[in-house]
Residue frames as a rotation matrix with the C-alpha (Angstrom) as fourth column:
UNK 1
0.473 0.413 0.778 51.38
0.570 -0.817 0.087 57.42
0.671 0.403 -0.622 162.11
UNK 2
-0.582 -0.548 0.601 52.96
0.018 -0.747 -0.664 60.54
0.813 -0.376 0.445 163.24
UNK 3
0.121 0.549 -0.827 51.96
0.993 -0.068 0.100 61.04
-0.001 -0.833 -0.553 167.50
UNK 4
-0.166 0.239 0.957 50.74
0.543 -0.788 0.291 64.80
0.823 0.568 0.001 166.88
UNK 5
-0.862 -0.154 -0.484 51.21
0.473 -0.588 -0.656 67.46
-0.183 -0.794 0.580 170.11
UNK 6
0.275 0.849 -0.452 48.39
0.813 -0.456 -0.363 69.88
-0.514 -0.268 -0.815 170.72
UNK 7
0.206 -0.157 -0.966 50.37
-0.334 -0.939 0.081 72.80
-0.920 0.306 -0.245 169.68
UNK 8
-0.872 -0.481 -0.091 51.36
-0.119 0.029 0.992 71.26
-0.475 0.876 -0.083 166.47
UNK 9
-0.036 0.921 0.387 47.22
0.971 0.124 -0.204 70.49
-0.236 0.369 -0.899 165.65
UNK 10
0.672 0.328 -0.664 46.93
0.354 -0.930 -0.101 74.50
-0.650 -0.168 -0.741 166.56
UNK 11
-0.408 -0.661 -0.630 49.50
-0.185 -0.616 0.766 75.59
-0.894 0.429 0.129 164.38
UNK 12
-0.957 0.018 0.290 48.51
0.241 0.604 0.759 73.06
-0.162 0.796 -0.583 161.58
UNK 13
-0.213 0.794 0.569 45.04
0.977 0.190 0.100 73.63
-0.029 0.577 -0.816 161.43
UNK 14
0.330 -0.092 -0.940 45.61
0.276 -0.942 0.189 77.39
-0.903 -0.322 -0.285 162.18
UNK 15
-0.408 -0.728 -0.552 47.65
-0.502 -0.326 0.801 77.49
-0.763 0.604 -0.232 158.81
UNK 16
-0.765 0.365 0.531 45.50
0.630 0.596 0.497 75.50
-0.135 0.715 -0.686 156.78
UNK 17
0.382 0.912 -0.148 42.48
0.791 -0.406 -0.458 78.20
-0.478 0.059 -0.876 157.62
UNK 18
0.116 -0.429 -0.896 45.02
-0.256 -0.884 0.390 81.04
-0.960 0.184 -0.213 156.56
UNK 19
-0.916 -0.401 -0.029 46.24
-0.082 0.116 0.990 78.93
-0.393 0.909 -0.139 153.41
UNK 20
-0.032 0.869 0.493 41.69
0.998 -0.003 0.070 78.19
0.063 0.494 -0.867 152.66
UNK 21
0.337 0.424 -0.841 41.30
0.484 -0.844 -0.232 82.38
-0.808 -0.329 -0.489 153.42
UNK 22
-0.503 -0.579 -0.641 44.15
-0.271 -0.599 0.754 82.94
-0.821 0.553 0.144 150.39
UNK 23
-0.318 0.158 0.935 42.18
0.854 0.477 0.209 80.60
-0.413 0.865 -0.287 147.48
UNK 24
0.722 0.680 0.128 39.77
0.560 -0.465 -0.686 83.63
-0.407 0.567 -0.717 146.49
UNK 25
0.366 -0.728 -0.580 42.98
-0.396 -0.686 0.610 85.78
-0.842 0.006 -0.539 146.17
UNK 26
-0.675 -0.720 0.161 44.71
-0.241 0.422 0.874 83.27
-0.697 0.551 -0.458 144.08
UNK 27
-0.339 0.403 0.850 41.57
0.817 0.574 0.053 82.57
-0.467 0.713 -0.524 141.66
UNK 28
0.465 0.749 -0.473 40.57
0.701 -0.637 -0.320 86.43
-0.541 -0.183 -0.821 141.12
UNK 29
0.411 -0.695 0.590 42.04
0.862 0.084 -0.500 88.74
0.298 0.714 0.633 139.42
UNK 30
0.708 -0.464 0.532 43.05
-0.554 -0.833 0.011 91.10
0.438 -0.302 -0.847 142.10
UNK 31
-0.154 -0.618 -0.771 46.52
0.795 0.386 -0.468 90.48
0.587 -0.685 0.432 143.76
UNK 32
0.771 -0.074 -0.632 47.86
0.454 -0.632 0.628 91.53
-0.446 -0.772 -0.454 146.67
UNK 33
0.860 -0.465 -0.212 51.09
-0.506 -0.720 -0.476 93.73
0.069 0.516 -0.854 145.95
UNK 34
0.430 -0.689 -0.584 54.25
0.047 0.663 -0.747 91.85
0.902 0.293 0.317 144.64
UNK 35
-0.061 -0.799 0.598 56.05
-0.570 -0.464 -0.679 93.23
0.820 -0.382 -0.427 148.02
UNK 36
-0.193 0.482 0.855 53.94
-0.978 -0.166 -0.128 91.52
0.080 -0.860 0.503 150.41
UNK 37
0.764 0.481 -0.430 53.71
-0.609 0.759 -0.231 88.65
0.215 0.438 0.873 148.75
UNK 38
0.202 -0.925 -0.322 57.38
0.025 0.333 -0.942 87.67
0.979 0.182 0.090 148.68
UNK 39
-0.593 -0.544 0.594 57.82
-0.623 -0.159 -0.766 88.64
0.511 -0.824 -0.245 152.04
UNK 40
0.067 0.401 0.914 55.05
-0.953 0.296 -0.061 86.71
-0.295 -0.867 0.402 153.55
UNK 41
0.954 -0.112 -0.279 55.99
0.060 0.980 -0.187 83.39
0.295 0.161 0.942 151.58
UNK 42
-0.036 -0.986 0.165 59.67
-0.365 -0.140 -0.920 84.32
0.930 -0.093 -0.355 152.95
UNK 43
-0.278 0.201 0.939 58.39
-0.918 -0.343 -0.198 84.59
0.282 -0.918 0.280 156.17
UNK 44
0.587 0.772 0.242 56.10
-0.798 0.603 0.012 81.72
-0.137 -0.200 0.970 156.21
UNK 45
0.664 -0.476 -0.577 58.87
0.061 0.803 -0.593 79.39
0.745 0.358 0.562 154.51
UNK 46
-0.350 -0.920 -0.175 61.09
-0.282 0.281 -0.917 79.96
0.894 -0.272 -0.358 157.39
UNK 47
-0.065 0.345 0.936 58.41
-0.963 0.223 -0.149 79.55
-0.260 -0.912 0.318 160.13
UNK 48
0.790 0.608 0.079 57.71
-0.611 0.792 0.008 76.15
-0.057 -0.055 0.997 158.16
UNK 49
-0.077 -0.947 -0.312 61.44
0.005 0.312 -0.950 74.93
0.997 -0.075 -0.019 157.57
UNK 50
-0.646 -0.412 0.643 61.66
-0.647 -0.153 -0.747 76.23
0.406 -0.898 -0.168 161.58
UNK 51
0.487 0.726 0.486 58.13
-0.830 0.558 -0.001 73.44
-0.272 -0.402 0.874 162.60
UNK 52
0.843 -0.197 -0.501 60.01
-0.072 0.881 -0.467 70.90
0.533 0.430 0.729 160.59
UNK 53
-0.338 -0.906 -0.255 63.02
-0.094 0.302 -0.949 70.88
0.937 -0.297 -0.187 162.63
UNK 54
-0.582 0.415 0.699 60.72
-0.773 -0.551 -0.316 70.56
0.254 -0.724 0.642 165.64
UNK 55
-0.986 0.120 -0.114 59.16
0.090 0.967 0.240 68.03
0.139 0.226 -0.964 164.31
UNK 56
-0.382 0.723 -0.575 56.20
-0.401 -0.690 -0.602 70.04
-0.833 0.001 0.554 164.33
UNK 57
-0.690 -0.070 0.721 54.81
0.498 0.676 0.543 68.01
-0.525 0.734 -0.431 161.19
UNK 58
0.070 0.929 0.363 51.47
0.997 -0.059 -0.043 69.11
-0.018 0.365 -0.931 160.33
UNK 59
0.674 0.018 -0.738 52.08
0.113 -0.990 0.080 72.90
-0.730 -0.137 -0.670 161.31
UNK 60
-0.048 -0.995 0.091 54.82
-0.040 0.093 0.995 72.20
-0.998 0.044 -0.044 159.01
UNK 61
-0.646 0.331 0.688 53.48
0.666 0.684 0.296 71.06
-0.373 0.650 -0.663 156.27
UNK 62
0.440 0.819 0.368 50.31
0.887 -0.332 -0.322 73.71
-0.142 0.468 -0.873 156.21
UNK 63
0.348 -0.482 -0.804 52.64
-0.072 -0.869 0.490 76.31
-0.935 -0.113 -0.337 156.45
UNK 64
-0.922 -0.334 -0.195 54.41
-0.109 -0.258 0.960 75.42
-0.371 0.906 0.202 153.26
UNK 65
-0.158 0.629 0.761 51.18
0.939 -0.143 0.314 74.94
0.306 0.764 -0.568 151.59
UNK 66
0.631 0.163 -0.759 50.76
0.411 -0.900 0.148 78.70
-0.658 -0.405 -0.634 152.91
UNK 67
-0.245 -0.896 -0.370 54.40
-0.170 -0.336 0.926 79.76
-0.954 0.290 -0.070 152.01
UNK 68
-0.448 0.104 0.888 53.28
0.875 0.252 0.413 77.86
-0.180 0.962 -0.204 148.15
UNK 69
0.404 0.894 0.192 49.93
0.915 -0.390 -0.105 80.07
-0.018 0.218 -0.976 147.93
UNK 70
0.453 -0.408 -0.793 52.07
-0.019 -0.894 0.449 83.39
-0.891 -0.188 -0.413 149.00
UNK 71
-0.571 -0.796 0.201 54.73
0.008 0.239 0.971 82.26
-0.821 0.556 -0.130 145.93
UNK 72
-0.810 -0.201 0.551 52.16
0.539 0.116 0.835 81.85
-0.231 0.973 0.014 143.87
UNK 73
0.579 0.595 -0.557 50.05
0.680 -0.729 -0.073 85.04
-0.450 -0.337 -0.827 144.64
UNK 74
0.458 -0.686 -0.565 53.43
-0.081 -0.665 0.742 86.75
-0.885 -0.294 -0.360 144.24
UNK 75
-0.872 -0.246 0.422 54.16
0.363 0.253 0.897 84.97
-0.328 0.936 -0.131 140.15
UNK 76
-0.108 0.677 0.728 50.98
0.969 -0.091 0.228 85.79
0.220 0.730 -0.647 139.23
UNK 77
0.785 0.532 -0.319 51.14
0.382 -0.820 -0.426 89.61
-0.488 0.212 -0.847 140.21
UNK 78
-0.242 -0.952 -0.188 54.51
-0.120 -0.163 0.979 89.75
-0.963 0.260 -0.075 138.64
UNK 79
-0.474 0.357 0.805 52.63
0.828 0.492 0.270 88.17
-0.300 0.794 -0.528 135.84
UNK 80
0.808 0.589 0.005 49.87
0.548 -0.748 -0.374 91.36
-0.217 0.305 -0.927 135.72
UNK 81
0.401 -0.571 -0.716 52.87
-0.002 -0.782 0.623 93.84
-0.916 -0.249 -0.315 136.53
UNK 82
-0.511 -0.632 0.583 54.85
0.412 0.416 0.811 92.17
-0.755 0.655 0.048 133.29
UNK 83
-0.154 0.444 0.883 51.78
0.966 -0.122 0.229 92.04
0.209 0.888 -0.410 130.87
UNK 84
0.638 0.403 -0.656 51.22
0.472 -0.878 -0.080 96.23
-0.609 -0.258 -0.750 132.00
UNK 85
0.233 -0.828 -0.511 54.23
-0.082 -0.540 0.837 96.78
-0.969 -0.153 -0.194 130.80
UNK 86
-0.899 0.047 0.436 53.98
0.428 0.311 0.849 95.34
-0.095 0.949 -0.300 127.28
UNK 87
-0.255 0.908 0.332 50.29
0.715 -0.054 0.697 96.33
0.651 0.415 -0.636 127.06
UNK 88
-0.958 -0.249 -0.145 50.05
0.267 -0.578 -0.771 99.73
0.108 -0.777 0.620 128.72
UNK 89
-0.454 0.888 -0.077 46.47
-0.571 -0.223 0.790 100.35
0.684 0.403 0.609 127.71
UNK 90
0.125 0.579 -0.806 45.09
0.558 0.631 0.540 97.14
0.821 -0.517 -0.245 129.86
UNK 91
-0.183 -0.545 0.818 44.47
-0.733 -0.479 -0.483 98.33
0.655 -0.688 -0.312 132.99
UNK 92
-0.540 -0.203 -0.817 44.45
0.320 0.848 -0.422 96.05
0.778 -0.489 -0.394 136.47
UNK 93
0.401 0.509 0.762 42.21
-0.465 -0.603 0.648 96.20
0.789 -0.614 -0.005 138.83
């Protein structure tokens, strides 16, 4: 098994409470706004690409499951934004 640093636990389980804090987001039917979304899975995919070259496993790792949850926050309000546009009448909350 992987011999895990202190700071890589703290990152890793740090990023696993952020990536449990997004589920309600992702099961609801409010998003955040498409803008934010994209940028913080941008963001988040290069902090986790940057733990993995560190060898930073775990921080690594919950980050992309972060960086996922942002990506797919960010398809599914594209998704609302899309169906508005075909169905002006619906509205989004």
């Amino acid at each position: 098994m992987f011999d895990l640093s202190w700071q890589d636990w703290v990152l890793g389980v740090g990023q696993l409470v952020l990536f449990l804090a997004l589920i309600p987001s992702l099961i609801t039917k409010q998003k955040p706004v498409l803008s934010t979304s994209i940028i913080s899975a941008l963001v988040l995919s290069s902090f986790a690409t940057t733990f993995i070259s560190l060898q930073l496993w775990f921080g690594g790792l919950a980050t992309t499951f972060s960086a996922l949850a942002w990506y797919t926050l960010a398809w599914q309000r594209y998704k609302q934004i899309n169906s508005k546009t075909q169905n002006p009448n619906k509205k989004i909350k």
